[in-house]
N, C-alpha and C positions, 0 to 999 in steps of 0.2 A: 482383495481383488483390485487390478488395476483398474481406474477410471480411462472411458474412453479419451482418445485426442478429439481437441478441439480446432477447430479453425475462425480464426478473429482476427481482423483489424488492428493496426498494435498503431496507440498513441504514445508517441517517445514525448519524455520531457526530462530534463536533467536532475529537477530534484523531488520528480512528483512520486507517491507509493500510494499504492493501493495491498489495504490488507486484506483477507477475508472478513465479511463478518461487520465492514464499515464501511461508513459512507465518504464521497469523495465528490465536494461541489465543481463543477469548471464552467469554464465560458469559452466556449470553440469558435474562435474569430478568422482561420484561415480558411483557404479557399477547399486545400484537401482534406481537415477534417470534419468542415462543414457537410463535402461530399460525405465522408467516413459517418458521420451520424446519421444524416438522410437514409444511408443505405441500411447502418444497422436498425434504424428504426421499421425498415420495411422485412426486416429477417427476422433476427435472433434477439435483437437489440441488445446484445453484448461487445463489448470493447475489451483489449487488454492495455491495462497501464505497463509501459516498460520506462524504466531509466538510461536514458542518451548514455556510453563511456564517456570520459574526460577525453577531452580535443574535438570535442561533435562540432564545434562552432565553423570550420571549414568547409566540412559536409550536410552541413544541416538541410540544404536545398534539396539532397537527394537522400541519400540511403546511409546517415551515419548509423558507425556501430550500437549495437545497444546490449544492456545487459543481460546473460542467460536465463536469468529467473523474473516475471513479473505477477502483476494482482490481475485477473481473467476481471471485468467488473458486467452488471447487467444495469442499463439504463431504465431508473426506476422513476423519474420523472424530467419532464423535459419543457423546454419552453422555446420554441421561435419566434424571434423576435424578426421587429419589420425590416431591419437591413440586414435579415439572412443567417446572421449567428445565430449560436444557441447559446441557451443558460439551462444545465442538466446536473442533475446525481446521478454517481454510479453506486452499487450498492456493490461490496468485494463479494464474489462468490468461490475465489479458491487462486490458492499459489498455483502457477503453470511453467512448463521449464519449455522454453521456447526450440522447437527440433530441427527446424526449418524456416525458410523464407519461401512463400511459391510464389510464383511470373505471375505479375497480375495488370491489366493495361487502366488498373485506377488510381488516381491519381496518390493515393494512400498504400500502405503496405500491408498484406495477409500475411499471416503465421501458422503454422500448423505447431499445438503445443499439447503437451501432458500435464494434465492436474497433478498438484505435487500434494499428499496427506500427511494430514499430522501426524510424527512419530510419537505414540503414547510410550509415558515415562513407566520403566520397569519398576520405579520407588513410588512414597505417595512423593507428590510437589505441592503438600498444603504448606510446609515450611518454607517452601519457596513465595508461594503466593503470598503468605504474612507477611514474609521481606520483601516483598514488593507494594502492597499497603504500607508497609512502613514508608520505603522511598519516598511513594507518591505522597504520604502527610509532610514528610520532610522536606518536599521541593514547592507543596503548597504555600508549606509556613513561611519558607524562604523567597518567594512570591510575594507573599501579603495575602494571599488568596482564600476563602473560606475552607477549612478544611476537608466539608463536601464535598468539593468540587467534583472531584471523579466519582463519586460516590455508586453511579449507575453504572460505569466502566467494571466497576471493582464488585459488582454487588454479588452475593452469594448464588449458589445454583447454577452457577455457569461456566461452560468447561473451559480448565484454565489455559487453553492454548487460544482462547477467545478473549481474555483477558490481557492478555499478552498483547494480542492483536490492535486491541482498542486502545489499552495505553499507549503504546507506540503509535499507532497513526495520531490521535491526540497531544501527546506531549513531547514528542522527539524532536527538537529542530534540523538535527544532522541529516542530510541526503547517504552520507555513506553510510551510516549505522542503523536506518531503516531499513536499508538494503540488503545489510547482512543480516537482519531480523527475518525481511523478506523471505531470504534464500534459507534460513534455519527449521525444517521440519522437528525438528526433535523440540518438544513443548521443553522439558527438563531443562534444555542449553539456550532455549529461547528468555525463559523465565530469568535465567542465571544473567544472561548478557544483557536483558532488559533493566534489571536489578544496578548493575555495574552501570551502565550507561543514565540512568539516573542519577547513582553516586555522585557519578563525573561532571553530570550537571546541575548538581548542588553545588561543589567545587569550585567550578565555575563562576558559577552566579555569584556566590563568597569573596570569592577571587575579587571580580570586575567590583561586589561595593566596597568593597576595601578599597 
């Protein structure tokens, strides 16, 4: 069954993502999304994270483009501080694929969007998830980092499209590659890409101590 549309507030930022499923600290220091939190704290207290296109930097004052799909998130704790910003988490409650823009006279922007669901995999994906355990020891070690470390990201009993979700917000540095994690409902090609995109940053990392 489709999920109804939602209508929220869209926070642009170039390289932020919000997954389902995690958390997402910020500190809101402008003037219009200081509005944006005030307001949702008196409604819904939901936000959507969206990512700015490349070349936002011209238009940033007003209505740069942003991209189709973002993380809808719900303001789960919050803090006002004395000169007016805030310091909050958002906790992801679901991918949404942005359908519109409406006329709104505040100083921030409204979205009318669809909850986007995980496509469950027609195969099992516990082969997949192993190789992604494995990645994740493999980029620890290569780290220096206790092999734990993700240990509660990865831990048993939890559905692997959620897994997916918390490594990537957790360990991905790339803004583009989040993004197309973002936009991938299908758990099976999510796993897969996440998999590969760790490879690369082992690679990486290899690469630069050499």
């Amino acid at each position: 069954m489709t999920e109804p549309r939602v209508v929220a507030p869209i926070f642009p930022l170039p390289d932020v993502t919000l997954f389902p499923r995690t958390l997402l600290p910020l500190h809101i220091f402008e003037a219009r999304y200081r509005a944006m939190v005030g307001d949702a704290l008196a409604r819904d207290r939901r936000v959507c994270m969206v990512q700015l296109e490349p070349g936002y930097e011209a238009a940033y004052a007003g209505k740069p483009a942003v991209r189709a799909v973002g993380g809808l998130g719900e303001i789960v704790s919050c803090e006002r501080l004395a000169s007016g910003r805030y310091d909050l988490v958002l906790r992801g409650v679901a991918r949404v694929r942005i359908l519109q823009e409406r006329p709104t006279d505040t100083l921030y922007r409204v979205v009318v969007a669809q909850p986007i669901a995980d496509v469950e995999p027609a195969a099992d994906v516990a082969p997949l998830v192993e190789r992604l355990r494995a990645a994740c020891r493999t980029l620890l070690e290569t780290l220096g980092r206790p092999t734990d470390f993700l240990d509660a990201a990865l831990a048993e009993g939890q559905p692997p499209g959620a897994i997916a979700d918390r490594i990537a917000a957790g360990v991905l540095p790339g803004a583009a590659v989040r993004q197309e994690l973002l936009e991938t409902a299908e758990i099976d090609l999510r796993l897969n890409r996440l998999v590969l995109a760790l490879d690369a940053l082992v690679d990486e990392l290899r690469r630069g101590r050499a």
